[in-house]
ZAZA-798679 format. One record per residue (C-alpha): residue in three letters; x, y, z; residue number from 1. Coordinates in Angstrom, 2 decimals, always signed. Layout:
BEGIN
code,xx,yy,zz,pos
ala,X,Y,Z,NUM
...
//
This chain:
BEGIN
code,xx,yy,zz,pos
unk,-26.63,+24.27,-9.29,1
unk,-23.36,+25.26,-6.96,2
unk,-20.16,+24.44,-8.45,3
unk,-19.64,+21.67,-6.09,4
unk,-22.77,+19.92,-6.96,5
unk,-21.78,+20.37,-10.76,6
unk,-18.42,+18.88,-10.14,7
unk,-19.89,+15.43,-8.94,8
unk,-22.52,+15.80,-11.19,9
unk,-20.61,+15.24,-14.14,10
unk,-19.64,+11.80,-13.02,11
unk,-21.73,+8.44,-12.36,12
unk,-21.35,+5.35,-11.64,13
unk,-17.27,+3.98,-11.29,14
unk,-15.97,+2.52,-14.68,15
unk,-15.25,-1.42,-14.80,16
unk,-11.62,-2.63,-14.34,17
unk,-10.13,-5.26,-15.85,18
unk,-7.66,-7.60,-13.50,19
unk,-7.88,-4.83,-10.66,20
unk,-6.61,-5.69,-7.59,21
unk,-9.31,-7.36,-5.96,22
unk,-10.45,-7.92,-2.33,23
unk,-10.43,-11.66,-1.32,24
unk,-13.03,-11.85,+1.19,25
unk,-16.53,-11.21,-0.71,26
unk,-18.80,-10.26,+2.27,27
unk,-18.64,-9.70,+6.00,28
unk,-15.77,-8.06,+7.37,29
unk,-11.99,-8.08,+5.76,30
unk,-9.12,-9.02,+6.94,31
unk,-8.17,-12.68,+8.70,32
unk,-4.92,-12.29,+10.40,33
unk,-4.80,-10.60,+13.83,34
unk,-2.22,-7.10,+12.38,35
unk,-4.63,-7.25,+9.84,36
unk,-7.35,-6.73,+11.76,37
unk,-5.77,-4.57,+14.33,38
unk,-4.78,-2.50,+11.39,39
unk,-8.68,-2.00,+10.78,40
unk,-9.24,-1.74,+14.42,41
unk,-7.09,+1.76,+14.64,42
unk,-9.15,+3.41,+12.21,43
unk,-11.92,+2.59,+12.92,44
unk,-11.26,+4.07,+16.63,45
unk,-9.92,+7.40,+14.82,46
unk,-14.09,+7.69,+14.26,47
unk,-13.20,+6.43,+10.29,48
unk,-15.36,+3.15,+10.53,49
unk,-18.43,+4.48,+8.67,50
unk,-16.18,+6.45,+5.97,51
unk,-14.32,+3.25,+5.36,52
unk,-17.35,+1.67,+4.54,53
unk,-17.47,+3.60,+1.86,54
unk,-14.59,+1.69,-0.11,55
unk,-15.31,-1.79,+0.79,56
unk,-17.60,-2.13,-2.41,57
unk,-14.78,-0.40,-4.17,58
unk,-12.09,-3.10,-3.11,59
unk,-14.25,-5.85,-3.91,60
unk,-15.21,-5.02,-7.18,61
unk,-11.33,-4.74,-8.18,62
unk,-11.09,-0.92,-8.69,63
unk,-8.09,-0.68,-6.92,64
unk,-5.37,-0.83,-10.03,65
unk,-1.87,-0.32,-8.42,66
unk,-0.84,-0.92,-5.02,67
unk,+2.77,+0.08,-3.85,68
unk,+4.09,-0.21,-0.45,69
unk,+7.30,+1.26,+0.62,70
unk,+8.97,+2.79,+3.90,71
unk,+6.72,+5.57,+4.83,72
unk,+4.31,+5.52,+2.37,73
unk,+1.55,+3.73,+0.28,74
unk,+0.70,+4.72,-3.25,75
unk,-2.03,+3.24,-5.02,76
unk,-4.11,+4.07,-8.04,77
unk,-7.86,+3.41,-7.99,78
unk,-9.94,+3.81,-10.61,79
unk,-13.78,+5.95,-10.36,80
unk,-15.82,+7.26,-12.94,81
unk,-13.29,+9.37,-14.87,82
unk,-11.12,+7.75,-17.57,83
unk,-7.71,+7.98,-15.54,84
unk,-7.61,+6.55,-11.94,85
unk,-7.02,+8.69,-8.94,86
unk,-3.56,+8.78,-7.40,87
unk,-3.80,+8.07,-3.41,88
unk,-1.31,+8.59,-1.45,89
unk,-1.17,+7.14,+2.48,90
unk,+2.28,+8.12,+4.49,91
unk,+3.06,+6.42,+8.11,92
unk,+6.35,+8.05,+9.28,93
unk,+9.07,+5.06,+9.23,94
unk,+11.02,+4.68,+12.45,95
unk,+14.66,+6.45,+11.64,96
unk,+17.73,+3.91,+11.59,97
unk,+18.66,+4.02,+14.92,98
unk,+15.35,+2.86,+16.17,99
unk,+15.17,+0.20,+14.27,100
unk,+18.44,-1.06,+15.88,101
unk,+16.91,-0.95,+19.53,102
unk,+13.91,-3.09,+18.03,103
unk,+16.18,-5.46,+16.18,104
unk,+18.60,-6.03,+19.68,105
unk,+15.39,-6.61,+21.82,106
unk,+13.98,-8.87,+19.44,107
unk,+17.31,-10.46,+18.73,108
unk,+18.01,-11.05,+22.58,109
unk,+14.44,-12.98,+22.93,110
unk,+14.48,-16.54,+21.37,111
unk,+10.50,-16.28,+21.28,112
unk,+10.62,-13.31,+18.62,113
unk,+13.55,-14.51,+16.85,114
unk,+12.12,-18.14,+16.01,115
unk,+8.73,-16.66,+14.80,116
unk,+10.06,-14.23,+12.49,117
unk,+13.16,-16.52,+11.14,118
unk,+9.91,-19.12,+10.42,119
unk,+8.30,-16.09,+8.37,120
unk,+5.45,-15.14,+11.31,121
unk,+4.63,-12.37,+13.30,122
unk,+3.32,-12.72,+16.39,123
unk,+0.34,-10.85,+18.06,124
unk,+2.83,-10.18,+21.09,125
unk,+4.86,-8.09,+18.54,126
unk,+2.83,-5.23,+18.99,127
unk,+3.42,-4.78,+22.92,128
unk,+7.59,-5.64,+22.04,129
unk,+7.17,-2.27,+19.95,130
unk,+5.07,-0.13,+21.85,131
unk,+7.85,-0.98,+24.89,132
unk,+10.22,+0.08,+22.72,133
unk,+8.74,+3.53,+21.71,134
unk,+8.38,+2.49,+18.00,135
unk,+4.10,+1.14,+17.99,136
unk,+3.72,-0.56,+14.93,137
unk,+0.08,+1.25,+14.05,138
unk,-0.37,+4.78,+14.06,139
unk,-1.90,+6.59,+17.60,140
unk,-3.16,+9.43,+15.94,141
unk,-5.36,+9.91,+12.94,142
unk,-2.55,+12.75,+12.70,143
unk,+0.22,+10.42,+12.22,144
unk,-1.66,+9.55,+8.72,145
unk,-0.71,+11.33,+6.13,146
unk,-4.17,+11.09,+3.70,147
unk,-4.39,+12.38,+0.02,148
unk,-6.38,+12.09,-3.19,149
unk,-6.92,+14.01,-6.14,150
unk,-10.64,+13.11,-6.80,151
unk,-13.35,+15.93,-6.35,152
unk,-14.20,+14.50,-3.01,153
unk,-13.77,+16.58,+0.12,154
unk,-14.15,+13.71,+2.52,155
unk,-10.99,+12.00,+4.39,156
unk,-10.86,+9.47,+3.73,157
unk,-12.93,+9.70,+0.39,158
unk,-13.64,+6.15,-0.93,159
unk,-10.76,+5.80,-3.24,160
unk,-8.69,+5.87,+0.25,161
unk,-11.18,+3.62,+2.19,162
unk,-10.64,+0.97,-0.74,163
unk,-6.39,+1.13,-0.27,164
unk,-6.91,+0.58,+3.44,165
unk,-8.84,-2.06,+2.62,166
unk,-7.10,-3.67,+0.19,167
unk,-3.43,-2.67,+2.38,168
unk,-5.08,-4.76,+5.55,169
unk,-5.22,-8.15,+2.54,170
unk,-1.40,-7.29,+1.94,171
unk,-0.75,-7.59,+5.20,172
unk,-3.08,-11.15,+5.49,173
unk,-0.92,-12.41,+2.41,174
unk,+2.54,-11.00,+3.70,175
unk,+2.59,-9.34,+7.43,176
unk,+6.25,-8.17,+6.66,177
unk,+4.69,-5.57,+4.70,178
unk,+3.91,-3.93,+8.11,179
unk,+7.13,-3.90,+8.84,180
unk,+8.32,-2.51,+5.57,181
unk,+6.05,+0.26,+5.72,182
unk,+7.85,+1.39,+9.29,183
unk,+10.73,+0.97,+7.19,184
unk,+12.49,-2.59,+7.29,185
unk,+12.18,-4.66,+4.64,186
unk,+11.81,-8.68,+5.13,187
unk,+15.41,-9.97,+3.79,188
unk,+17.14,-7.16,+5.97,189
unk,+15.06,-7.38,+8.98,190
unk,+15.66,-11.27,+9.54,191
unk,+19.79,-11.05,+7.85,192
unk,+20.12,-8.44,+10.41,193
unk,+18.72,-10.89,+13.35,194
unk,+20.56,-14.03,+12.46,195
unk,+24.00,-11.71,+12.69,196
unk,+22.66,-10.58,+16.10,197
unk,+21.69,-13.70,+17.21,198
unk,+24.62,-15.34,+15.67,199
unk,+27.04,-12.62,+18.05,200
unk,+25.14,-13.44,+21.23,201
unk,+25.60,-17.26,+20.48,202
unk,+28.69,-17.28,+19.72,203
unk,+27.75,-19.18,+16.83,204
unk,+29.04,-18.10,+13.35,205
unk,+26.63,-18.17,+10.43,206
unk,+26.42,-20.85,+8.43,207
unk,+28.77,-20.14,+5.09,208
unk,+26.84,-20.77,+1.65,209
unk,+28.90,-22.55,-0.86,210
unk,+28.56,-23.71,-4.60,211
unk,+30.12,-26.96,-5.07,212
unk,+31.74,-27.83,-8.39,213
unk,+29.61,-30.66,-9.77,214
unk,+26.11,-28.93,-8.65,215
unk,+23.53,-27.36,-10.82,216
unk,+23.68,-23.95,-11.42,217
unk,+22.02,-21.83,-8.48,218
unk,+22.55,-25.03,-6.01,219
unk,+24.16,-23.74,-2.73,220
unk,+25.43,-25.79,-0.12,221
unk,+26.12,-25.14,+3.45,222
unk,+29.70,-25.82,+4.78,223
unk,+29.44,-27.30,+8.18,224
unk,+30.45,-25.19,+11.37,225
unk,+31.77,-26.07,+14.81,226
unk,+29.00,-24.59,+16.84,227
unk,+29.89,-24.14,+20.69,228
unk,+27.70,-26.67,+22.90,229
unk,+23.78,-24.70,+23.61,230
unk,+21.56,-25.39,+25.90,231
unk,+21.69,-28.87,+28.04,232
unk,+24.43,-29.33,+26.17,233
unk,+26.37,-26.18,+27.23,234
unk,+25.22,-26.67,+30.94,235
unk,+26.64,-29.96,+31.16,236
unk,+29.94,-28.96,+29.46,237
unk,+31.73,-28.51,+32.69,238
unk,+30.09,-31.02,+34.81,239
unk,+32.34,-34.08,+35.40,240
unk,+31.46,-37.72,+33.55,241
unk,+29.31,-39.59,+36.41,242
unk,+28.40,-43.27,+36.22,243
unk,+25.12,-43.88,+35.96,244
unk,+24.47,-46.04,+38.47,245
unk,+26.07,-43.25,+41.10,246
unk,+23.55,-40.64,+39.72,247
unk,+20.45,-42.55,+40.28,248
unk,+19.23,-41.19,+43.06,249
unk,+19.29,-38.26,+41.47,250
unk,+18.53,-38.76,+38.03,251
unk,+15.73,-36.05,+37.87,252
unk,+17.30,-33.26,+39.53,253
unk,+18.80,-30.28,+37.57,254
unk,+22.61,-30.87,+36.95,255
unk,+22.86,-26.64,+37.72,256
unk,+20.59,-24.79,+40.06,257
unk,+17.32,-23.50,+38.66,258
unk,+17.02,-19.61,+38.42,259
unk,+13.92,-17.96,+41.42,260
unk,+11.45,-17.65,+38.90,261
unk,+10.95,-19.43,+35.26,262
unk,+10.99,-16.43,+32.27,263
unk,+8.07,-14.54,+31.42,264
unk,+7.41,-12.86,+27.85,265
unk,+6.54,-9.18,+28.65,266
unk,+2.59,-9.07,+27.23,267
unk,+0.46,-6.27,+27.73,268
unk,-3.03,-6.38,+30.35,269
unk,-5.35,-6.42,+26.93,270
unk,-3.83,-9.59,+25.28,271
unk,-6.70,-11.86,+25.66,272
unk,-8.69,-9.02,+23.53,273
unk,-6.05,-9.41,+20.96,274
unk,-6.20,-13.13,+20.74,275
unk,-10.13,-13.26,+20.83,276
unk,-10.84,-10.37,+18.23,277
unk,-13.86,-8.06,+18.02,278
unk,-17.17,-8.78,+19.34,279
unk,-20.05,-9.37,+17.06,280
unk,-21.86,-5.77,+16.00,281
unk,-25.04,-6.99,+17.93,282
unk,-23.54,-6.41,+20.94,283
unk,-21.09,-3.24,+20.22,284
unk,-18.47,-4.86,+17.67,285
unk,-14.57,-3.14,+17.17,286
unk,-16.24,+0.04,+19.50,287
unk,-16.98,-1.95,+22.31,288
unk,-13.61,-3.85,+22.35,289
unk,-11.80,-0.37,+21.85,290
unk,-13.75,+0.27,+24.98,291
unk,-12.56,-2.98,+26.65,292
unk,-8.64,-2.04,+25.50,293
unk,-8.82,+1.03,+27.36,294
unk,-10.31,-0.39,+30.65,295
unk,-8.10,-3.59,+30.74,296
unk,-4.67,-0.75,+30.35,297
unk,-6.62,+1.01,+33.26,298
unk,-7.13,-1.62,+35.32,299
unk,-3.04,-3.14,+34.62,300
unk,-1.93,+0.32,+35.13,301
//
């Protein structure tokens, strides 16, 4: 017997875990939310889909112990058939500081972006708002992983990595900010850092949180502002006061001209593919919508 063959030999089957971290969905595919399953959708288009299969039993059974996600890199600890677990180790480069500022002014400057993340969401038209900027949220390359294990297995990924993608596409179902904070910006900074930008273009200074002398301890009150006039409000500022009955006849026209054309969010020729998700594996699955991606960018070229 080679040495290779007696390495795995001396290990079987993977030992049990108690309260592992365990997989949610129970069969089918994994992942609900669309980053979620666009995070699945990259790797599996790096040629990884039948090597991640590998670690889908492993995720569900709860042999993933640890799972730690911070900017640049995910550390996990899963345990196999020897008595200590294997240290993985997945790195994603995060976007350097100044970066992050061009992402954080263009999502600041569109009302869209800002409402959805302030209400703690990320839309799918995130991902184009990135790529535009030069910063894509998921890796291009296979390269751009950074894939390691100390278990006797040669394979990358081996199924003690398979498992932590796995179980790193439910983080993302139960919190997409974790994307985020694995390119390097956590959840409380990202949105603090929005409502000051947002707060600069409006003019409008953020609220001021208060503890008032007779509340509970931890109560917080917010001090009312004078907020400039927004919106209709702001557009009729300047406008004299008009009787009613002299503005009849024009009661449903705009009190300031309309601009050419209405605004348009920015969204990328394969967005429908986004919203609809992967075809069923009977008639080609993630492949054939990887397929689609690349001839709907062709064709919007």
């Amino acid at each position: 017997m080679s040495e290779s063959s007696q390495r795995f030999a001396d290990y079987g089957r993977p030992r049990r875990v108690e309260g592992g971290l365990r997989a949610r969905s129970t069969r089918g595919a994994i992942g609900q939310s669309w980053w979620s399953r666009r995070f699945l959708e990259v790797l599996e288009s790096f040629a990884l889909g039948t090597r991640l299969t590998r670690g889908r039993s492993y995720a569900r059974a709860g042999q993933v112990v640890r799972l730690e996600i911070a900017p640049g890199v995910v550390r996990a600890a899963v345990q196999g058939s020897r008595p200590r677990p294997y240290d993985v180790h997945i790195g994603l480069a995060a976007f350097p500081a100044e970066l992050w500022d061009r992402v954080e002014e263009e999502l600041a400057a569109q009302a869209f972006f800002s409402a959805r993340l302030l209400a703690g969401d990320l839309p799918s038209e995130l991902e184009e708002l990135f790529t535009t900027v030069g910063a894509p949220l998921f890796p291009t390359g296979i390269d751009e992983l950074e894939q390691r294990c100390n278990c006797p297995d040669f394979a990358v990924p081996c199924k003690h990595l398979a498992a932590t993608f796995y179980l790193l596409a439910e983080a993302f179902d139960a919190d997409p900010f974790e994307l985020l904070h694995w390119r390097g910006r956590g959840r409380t900074e990202l949105l603090d850092r929005l409502r000051a930008l947002r707060a600069s273009t409006t003019g409008a200074p953020a609220p001021i949180p208060s503890v008032g002398a007779n509340d509970a301890p931890g109560a917080v009150d917010v001090e009312p502002v004078d907020a400039p006039p927004a919106g209709a409000a702001r557009a009729l500022a300047t406008l004299p006061p008009s009787p009613l009955a002299e503005a009849v006849d024009r009661f449903w026209s705009p009190p300031v001209p309309l601009p050419d054309r209405p605004p348009t969010l920015a969204t990328g020729p394969d967005l429908l593919l986004r919203q609809l998700g992967p075809p069923a594996p009977a008639i080609g699955g993630p492949g054939l919508l990887e397929r689609l991606r690349r001839a709907y960018r062709a064709f919007g070229g």
